[in-house]
C-alpha positions in Angstrom: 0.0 0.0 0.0 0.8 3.3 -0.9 0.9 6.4 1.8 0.6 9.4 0.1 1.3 13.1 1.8 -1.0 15.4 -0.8 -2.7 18.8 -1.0 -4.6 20.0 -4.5 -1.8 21.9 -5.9 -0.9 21.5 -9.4 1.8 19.4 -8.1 0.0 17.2 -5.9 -2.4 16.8 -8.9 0.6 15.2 -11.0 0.5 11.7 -8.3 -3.3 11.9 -8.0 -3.7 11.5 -11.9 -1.0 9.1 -11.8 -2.2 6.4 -9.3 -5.8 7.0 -10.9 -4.3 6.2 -14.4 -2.1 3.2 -12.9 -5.1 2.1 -10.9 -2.8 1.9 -7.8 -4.3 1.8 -4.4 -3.6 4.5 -1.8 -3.8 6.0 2.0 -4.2 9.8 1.4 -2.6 11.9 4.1 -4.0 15.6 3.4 -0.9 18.8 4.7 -2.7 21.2 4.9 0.3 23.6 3.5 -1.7 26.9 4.5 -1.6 25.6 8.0 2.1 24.7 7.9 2.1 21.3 8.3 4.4 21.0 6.0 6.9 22.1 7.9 5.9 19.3 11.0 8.9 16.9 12.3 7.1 13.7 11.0 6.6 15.2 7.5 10.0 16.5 7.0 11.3 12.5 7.7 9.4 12.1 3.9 10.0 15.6 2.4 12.9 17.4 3.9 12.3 20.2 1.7 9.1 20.6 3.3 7.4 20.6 -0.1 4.3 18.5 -0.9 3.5 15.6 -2.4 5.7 12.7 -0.9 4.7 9.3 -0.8 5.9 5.7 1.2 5.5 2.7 -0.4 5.8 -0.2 1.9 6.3 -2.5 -1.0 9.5 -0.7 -1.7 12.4 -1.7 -3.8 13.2 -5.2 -2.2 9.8 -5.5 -0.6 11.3 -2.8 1.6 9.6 0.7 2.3 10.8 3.5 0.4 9.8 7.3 1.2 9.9 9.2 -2.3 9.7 13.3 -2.2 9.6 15.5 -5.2 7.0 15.2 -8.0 9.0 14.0 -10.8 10.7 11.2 -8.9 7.5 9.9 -7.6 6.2 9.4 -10.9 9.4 8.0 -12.4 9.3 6.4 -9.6 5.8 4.7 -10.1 6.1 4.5 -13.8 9.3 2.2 -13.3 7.0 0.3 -10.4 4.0 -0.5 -13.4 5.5 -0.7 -16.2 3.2 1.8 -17.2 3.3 5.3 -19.2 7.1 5.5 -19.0 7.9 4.4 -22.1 8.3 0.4 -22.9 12.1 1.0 -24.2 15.2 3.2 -23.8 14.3 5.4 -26.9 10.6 5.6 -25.6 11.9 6.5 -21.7 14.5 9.5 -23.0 11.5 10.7 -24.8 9.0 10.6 -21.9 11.7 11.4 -19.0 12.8 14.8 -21.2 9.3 16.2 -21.3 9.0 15.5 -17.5 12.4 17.5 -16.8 11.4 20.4 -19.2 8.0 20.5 -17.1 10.1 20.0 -13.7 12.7 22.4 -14.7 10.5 24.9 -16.6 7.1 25.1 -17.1 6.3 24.5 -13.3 8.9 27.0 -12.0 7.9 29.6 -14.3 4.3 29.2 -14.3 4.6 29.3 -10.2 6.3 32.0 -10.3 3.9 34.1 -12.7 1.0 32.6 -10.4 3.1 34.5 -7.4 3.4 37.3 -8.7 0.4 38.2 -10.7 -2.3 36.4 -8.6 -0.5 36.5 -4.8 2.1 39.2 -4.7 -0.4 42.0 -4.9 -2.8 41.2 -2.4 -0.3 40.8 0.3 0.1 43.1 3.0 1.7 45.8 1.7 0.8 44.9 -1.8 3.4 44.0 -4.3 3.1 44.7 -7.8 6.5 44.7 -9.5 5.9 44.9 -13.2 9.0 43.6 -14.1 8.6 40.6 -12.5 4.9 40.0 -13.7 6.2 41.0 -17.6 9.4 38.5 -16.6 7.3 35.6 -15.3 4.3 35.5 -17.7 6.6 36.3 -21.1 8.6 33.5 -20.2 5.7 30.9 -19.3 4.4 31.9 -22.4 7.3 30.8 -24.5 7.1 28.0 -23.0 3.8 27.2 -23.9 4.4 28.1 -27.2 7.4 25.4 -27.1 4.7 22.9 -26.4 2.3 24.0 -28.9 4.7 23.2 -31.2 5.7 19.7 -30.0 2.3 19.0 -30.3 1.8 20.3 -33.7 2.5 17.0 -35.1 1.1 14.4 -32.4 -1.3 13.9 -28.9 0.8 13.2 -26.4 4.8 15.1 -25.9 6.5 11.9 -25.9 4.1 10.0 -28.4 1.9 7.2 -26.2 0.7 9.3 -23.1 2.8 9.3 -20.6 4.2 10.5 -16.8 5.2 13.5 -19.0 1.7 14.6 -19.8 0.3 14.1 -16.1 3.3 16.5 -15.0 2.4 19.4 -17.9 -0.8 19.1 -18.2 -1.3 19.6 -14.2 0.0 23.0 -14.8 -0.9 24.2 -18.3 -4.2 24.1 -17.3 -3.7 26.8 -15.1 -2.7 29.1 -17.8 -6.0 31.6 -17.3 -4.2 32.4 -13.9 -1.0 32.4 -15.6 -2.6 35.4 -17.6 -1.8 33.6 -20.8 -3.9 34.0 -23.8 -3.8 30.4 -26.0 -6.0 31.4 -29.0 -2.8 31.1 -31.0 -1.4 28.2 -29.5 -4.2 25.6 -31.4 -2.6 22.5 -30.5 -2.3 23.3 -27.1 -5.7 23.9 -26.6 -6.9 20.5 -28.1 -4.4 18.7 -26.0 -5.6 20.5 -22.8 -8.5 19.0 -23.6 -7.8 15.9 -24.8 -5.8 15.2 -21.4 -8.6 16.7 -19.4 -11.2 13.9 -21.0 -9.6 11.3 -19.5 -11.3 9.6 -16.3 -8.3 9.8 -14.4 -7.5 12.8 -15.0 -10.8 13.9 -13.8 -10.4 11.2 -10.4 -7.1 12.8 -9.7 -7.8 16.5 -10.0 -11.0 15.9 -8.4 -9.2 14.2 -4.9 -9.9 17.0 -1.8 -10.6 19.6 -4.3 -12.7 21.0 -2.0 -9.9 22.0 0.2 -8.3 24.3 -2.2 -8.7 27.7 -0.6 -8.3 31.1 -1.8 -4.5 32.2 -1.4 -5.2 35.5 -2.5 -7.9 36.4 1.0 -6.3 34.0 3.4 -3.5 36.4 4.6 -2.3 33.7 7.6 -1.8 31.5 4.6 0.2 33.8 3.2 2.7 34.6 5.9 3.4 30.7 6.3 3.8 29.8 2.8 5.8 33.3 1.7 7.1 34.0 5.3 9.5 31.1 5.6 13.3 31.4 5.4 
């Protein structure tokens, strides 16, 4: 059995879609990362970067536990576990594991940042708007989308067969209203947004405690825990 440490963040959403798609069973553990639970002694054994989602998987490597943090090496992780949506040969698995680096070294940094700083920055207390920052962040998420309209000019799916590569972008790309991006030239895009979005799993996994997802922008304790922290 699988122990997973969650809450609905784009990231989180990446392992929810990915044990719904692998049909792997699980114990959620909500963190309430508004709270700061994150940052609790228990949790930081799993995720000593205090970040969210981790997981433990008692069936381990070995039939040993293992205790997986970071979002990208759970799913490689899991994919490898399956046999599933990782790519069924070394040609396949460079393909898939690319896409899921750009995502993890790219789109998700970028597009959090541009959700910061349009969205959260300015209704802190005092406000910050810092137009260059705002230009910076949602110029360069939009480039990047624009990379990936262009990948998928040609194909469904980044890495051909659908893949841990699409779970991982397609958790954040669909955020791109609050990204303040404008796709109405980015065609493909938009029909792949959709295409992943049709998916049952997709829809199980983005669905899990979706009711917990608060509004960063008016909870100002939230704010001083997740911004606050040095």
């Amino acid at each position: 059995m699988i122990d997973l440490y969650y809450w609905p963040t784009p990231n989180g959403w990446k392992i929810t879609i990915a044990l719904a798609e692998m049909g792997l069973d699980y114990n959620l553990h909500l963190v309430n990362i508004g709270t700061g639970e994150q940052f609790a002694p228990d949790f930081l054994k799993i995720s000593p970067n205090n970040r969210m989602p981790a997981i433990v998987d008692s069936d381990g490597p070995d039939g040993k536990p293992i205790s997986i943090f970071e979002s990208g090496a759970i799913l490689q992780y899991l994919a490898r576990k399956t046999g599933k949506f990782g790519g069924s040969n070394a040609r396949e698995q460079a393909e898939v594991e690319q896409w899921l680096m750009w995502q993890m070294g790219g789109l998700g940094p970028m597009a959090g940042q541009a959700h910061h700083f349009l969205k959260y920055a300015p209704s802190m207390e005092p406000s910050n708007i810092l137009p260059y920052a705002q230009d910076r962040y949602r110029n360069e998420t939009s480039r990047l989308l624009g990379v990936l309209n262009k990948r998928l000019a040609d194909r469904d799916y980044v890495a051909g067969d659908y893949s841990i590569a699409d779970m991982a972008i397609w958790s954040w790309a669909s955020l791109w209203e609050g990204q303040e991006q404008d796709i109405s030239d980015k065609p493909h895009l938009a029909a792949y947004l959709d295409r992943v979005a049709a998916r049952e799993a997709v829809q199980i996994g983005r669905a899990i405690a979706a009711e917990s997802r608060g509004n960063l922008q008016n909870d100002k304790a939230a704010q001083k825990i997740l911004f606050g922290q040095k």
